[in-house]
N, C-alpha and C positions, 0 to 999 in steps of 0.2 A: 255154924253160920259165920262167924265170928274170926274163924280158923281157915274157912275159906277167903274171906273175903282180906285176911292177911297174906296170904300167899298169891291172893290178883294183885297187891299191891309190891310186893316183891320182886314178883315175877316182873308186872310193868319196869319195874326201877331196876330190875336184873338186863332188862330188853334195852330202857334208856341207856344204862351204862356202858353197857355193848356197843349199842350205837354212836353214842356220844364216842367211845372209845377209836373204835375203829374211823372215826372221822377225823379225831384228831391226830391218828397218826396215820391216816392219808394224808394229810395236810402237811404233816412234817417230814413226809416221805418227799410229795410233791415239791416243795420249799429245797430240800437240799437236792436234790437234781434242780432246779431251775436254778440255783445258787452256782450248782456244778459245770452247768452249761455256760454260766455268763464267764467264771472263771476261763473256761475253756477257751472262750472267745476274746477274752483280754489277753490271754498268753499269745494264741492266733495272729489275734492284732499286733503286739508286741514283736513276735517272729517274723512277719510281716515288714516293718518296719525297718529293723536290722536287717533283712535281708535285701531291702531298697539301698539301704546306707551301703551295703557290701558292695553292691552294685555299681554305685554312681564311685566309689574310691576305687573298684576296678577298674571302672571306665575312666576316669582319669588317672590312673597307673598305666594302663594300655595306652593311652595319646603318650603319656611322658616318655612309653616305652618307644611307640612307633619316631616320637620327634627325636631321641638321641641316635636312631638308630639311621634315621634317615640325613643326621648332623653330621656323620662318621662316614658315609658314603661321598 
């Protein structure tokens, strides 16, 4: 009786642990992709950016270009 009722007890605390287990490292799975993703999007943002800057210094190397060229005519 005694021998049984140690092994429900086991088994419960065998099932919690499992449980408990598998939860926490859903969580820590979940957490480094959402950590992954924000990364991602900061770089995004950052390539983003630089590539405006590239832009606007193109756009004003093309006027400098088209004004000497039309200086020389």
């Amino acid at each position: 009786m005694v021998g049984k009722k140690l092994d429900e007890v086991f088994s419960s605390l065998k099932d919690n642990f499992l449980f408990i287990f598998s939860v926490i490292s859903l969580l820590i799975i979940t957490i480094s992709c959402e950590r992954s993703f924000q990364n991602f999007d900061k770089n995004l943002m950052e390539k983003k950016k630089e590539l405006e800057e590239f832009n606007e210094k193109s756009n004003i190397r093309k006027e400098q270009i088209l004004k000497s060229q039309n200086e020389q005519d």
